[in-house]
TORDREN-7736 format. One line per field, with one value per residue: chain; x, y, z of N, C-alpha, C, O in turn; residue number from 1; residue in three letters. Coordinates in pm, 1 decimal, decimal comma, padded with zeros to 6 digits. Layout:
TORDREN-7736
cadena = (A ...)
neast = (X ...)
nnorth = (Y ...)
nup = (Z ...)
caeast = (X ...)
canorth = (Y ...)
caup = (Z ...)
ceast = (X ...)
cnorth = (Y ...)
cup = (Z ...)
oeast = (X ...)
onorth = (Y ...)
oup = (Z ...)
num = (NUM ...)
residuo = (ALA ...)
This chain:
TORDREN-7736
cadena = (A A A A A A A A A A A A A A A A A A A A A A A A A A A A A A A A A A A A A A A A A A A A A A A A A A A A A A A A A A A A A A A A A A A A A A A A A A A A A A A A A A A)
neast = (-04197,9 -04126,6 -03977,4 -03707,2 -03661,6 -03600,9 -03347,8 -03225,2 -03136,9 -03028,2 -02747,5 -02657,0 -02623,4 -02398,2 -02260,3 -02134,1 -02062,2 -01843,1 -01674,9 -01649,2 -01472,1 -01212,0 -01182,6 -01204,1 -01013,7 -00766,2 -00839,8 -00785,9 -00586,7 -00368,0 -00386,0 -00343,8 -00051,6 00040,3 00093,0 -00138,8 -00316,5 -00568,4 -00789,7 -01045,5 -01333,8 -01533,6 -01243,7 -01113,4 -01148,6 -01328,7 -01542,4 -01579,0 -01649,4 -01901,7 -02047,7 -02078,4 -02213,9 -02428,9 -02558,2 -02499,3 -02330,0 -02272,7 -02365,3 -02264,6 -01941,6 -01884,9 -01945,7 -01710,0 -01524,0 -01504,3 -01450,6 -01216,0 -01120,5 -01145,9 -00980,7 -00732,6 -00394,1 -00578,4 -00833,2 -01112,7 -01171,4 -01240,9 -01525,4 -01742,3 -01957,4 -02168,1 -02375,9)
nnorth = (06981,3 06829,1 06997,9 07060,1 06757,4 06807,5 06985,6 06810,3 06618,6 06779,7 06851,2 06614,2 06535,7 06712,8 06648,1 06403,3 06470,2 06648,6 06367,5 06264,3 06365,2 06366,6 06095,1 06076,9 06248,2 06085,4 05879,3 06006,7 06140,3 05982,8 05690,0 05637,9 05661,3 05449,4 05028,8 04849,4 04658,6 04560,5 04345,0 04294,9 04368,8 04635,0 04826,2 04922,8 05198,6 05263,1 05125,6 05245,9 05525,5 05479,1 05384,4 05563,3 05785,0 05606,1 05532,2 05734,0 05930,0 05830,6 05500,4 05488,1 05512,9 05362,4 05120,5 05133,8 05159,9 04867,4 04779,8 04800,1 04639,7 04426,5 04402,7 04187,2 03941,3 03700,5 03752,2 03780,2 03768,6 03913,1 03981,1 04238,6 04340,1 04731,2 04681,8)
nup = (-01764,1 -01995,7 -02068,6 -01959,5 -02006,7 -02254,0 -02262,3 -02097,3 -02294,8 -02472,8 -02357,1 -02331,4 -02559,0 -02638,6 -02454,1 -02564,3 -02828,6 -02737,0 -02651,7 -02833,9 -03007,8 -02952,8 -03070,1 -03323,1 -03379,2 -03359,6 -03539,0 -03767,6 -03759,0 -03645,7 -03608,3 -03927,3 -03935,1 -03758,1 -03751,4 -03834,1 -03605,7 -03453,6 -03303,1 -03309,2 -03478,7 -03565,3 -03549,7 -03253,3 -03172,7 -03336,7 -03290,1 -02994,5 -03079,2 -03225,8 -03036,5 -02812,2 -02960,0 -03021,4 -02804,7 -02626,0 -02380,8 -02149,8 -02107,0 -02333,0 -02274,8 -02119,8 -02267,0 -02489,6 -02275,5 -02193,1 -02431,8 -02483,1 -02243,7 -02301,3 -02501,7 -02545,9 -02515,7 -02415,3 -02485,4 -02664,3 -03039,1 -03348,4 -03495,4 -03376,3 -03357,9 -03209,8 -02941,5)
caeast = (-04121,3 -04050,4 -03791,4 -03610,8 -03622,4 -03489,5 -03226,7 -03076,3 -03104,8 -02892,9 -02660,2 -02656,7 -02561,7 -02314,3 -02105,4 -02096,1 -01949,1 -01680,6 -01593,5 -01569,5 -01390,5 -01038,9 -01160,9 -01189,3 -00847,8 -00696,7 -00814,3 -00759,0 -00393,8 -00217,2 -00414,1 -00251,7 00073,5 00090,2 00054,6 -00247,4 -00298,5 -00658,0 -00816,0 -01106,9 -01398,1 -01500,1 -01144,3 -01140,4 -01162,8 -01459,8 -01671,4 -01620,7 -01725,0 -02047,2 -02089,8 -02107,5 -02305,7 -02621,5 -02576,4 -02539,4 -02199,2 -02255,8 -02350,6 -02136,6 -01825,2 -01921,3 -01921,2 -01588,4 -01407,4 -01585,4 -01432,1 -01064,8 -01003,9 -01115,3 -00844,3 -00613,0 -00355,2 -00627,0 -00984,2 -01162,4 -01159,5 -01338,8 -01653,9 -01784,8 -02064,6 -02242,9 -02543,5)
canorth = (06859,3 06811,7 07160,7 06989,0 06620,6 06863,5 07038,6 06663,8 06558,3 06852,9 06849,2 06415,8 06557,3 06783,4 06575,9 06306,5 06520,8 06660,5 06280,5 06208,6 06482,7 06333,1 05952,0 06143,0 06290,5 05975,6 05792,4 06067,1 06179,5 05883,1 05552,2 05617,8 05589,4 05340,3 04975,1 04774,2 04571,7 04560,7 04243,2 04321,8 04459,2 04738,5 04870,5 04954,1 05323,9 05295,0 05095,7 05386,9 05612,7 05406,7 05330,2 05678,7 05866,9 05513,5 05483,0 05846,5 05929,6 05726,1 05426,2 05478,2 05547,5 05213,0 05015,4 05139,1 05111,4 04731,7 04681,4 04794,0 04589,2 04299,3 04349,5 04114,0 03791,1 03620,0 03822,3 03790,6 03869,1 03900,7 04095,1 04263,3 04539,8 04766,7 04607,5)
caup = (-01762,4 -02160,9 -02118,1 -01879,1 -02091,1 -02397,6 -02216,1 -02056,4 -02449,3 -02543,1 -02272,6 -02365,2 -02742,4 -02622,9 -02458,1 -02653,2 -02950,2 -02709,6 -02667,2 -03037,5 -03104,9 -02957,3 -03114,7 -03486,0 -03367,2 -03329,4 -03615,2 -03881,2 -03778,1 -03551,0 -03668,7 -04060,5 -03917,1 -03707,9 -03790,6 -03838,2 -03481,9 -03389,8 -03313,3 -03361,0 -03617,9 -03581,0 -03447,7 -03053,3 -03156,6 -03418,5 -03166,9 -02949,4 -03140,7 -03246,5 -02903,8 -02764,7 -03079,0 -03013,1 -02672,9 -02489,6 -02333,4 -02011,8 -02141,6 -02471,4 -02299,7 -02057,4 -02344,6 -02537,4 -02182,4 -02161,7 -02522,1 -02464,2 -02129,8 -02360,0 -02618,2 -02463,9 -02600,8 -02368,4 -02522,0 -02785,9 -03155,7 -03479,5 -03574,1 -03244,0 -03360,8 -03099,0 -02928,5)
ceast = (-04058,2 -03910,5 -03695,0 -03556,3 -03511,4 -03371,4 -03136,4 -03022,6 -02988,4 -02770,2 -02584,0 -02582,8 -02430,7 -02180,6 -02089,5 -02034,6 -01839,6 -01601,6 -01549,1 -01489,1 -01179,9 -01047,1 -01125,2 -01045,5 -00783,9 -00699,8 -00773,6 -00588,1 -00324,4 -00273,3 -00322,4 -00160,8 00137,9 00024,8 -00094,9 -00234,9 -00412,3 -00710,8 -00925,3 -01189,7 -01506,5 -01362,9 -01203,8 -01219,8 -01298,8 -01585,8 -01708,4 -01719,0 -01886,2 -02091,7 -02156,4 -02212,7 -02486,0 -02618,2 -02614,3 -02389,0 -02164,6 -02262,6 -02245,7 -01989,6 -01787,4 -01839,1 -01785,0 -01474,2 -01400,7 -01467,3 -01267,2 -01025,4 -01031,7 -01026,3 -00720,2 -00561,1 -00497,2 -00800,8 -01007,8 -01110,0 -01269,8 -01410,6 -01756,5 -01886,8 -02107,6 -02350,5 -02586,9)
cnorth = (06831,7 06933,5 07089,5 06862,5 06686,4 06975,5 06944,0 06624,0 06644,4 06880,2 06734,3 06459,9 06603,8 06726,3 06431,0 06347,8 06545,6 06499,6 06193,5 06243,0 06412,5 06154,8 05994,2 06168,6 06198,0 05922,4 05877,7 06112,3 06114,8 05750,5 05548,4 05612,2 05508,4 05155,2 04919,0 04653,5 04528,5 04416,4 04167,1 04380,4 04525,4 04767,1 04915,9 05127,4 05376,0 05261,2 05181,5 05503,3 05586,0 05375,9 05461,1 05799,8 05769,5 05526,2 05618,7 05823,0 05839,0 05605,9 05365,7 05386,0 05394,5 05135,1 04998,8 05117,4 04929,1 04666,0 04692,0 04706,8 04448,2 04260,5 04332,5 03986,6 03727,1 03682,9 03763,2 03748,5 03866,2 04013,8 04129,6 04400,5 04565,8 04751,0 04727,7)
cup = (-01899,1 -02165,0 -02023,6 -01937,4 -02188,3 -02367,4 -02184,9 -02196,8 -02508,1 -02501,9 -02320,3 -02484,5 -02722,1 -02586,7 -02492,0 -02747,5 -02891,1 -02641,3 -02757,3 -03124,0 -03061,4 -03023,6 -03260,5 -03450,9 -03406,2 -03476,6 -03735,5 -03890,1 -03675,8 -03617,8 -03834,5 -04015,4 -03819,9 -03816,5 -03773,1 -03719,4 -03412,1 -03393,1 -03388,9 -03462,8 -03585,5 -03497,0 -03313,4 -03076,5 -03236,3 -03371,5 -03090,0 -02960,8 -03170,5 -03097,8 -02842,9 -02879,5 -03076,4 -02890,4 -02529,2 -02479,1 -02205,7 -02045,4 -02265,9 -02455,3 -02160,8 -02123,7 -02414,7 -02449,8 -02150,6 -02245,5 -02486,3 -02346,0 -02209,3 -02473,3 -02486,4 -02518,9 -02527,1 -02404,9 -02660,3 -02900,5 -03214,9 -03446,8 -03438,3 -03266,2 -03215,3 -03124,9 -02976,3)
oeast = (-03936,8 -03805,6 -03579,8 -03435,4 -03394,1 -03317,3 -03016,3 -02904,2 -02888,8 -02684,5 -02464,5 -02471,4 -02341,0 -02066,4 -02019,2 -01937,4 -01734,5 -01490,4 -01466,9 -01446,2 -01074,5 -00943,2 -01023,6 -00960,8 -00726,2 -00594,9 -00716,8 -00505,5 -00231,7 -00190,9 -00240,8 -00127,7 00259,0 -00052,7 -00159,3 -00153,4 -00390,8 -00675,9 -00931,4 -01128,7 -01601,7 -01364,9 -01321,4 -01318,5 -01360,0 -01694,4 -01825,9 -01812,2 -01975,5 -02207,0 -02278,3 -02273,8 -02598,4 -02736,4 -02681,7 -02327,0 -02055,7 -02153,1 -02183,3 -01936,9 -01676,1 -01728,3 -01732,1 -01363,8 -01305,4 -01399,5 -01203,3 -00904,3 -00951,6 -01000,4 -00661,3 -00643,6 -00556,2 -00887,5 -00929,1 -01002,9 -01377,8 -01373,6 -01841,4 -01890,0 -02100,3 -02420,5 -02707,1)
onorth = (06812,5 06947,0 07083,1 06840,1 06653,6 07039,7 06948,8 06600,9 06605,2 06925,3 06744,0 06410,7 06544,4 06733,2 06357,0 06279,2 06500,9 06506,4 06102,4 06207,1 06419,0 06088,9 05948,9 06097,4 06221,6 05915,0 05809,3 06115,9 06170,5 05697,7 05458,0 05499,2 05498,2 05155,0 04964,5 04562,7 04461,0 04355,3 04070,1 04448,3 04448,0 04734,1 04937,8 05167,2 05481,2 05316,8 05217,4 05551,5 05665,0 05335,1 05464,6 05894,1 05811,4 05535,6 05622,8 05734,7 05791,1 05554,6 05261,4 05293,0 05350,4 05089,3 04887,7 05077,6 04875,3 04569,5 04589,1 04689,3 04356,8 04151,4 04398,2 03910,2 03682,3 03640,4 03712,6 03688,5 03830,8 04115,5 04047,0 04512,0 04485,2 04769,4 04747,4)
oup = (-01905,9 -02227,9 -02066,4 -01932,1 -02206,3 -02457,4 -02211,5 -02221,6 -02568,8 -02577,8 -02348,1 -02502,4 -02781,8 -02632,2 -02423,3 -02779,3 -02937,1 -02589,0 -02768,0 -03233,7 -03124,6 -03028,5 -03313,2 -03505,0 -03512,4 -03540,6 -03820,7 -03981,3 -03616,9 -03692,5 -03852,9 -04051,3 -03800,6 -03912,2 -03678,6 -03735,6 -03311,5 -03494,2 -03464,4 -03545,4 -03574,6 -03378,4 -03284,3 -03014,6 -03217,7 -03387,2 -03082,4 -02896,5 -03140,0 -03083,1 -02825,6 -02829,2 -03104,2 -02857,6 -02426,2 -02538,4 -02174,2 -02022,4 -02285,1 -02516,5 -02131,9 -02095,4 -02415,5 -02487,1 -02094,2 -02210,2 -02464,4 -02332,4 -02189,6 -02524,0 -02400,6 -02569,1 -02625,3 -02328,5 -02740,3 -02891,5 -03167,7 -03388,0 -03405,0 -03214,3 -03122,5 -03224,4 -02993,8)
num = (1 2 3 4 5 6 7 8 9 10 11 12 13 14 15 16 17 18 19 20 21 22 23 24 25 26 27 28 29 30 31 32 33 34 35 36 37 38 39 40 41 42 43 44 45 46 47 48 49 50 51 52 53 54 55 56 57 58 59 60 61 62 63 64 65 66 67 68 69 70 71 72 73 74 75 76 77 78 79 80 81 82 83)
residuo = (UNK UNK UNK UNK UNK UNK UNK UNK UNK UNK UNK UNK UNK UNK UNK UNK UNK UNK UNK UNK UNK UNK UNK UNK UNK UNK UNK UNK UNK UNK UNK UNK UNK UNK UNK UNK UNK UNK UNK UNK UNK UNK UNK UNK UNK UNK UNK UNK UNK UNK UNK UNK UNK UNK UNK UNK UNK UNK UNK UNK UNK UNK UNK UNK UNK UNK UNK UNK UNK UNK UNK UNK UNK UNK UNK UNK UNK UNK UNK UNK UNK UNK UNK)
C-alpha cells in the first residue's frame, strides 16, 4: 500500500510541474510586456502557481480557476493569499 501512496505522490508532483511550466512561461516572457492590470495580490497567475505547487494539481488548479472567474469590474480586490 505505501508503493502505490508513493507512486500517486509522484504522479501528484509530476503534473503539477507540467502545469507550472506554461504559468512560469507566461510570467517570464508575456507579463514584462504587457501592462500592469491585476487586481489583485498575489497576481491571478502567481496564485496559480502557489495554488497548484501547496495544493496538488486538482485542488490547485480548482482554486486558480475559482480566482480568475473572480477577477471581474464586479469581484473583489486587494491582498488574496492561498488558503
Amino acid at each position: 500500500m505505501n508503493l502505490f501512496k508513493a507512486v500517486i505522490d509522484k504522479v501528484s508532483h509530476a503534473i503539477a510541474w507540467l502545469l507550472v511550466q506554461p504559468i512560469v512561461f507566461y510570467q517570464k516572457f508575456i507579463t514584462p510586456y504587457t501592462p500592469p492590470s491585476c487586481r489583485f495580490t498575489p497576481t491571478c497567475s502567481e496564485y496559480a502557481r502557489q495554488a497548484i505547487l501547496k495544493h496538488g494539481p486538482i485542488k490547485g488548479l480548482a482554486l486558480a480557476i475559482w480566482r480568475i472567474l473572480r477577477c471581474n469590474p464586479w469581484g473583489g480586490s486587494g491582498y488574496d493569499p492561498v488558503p
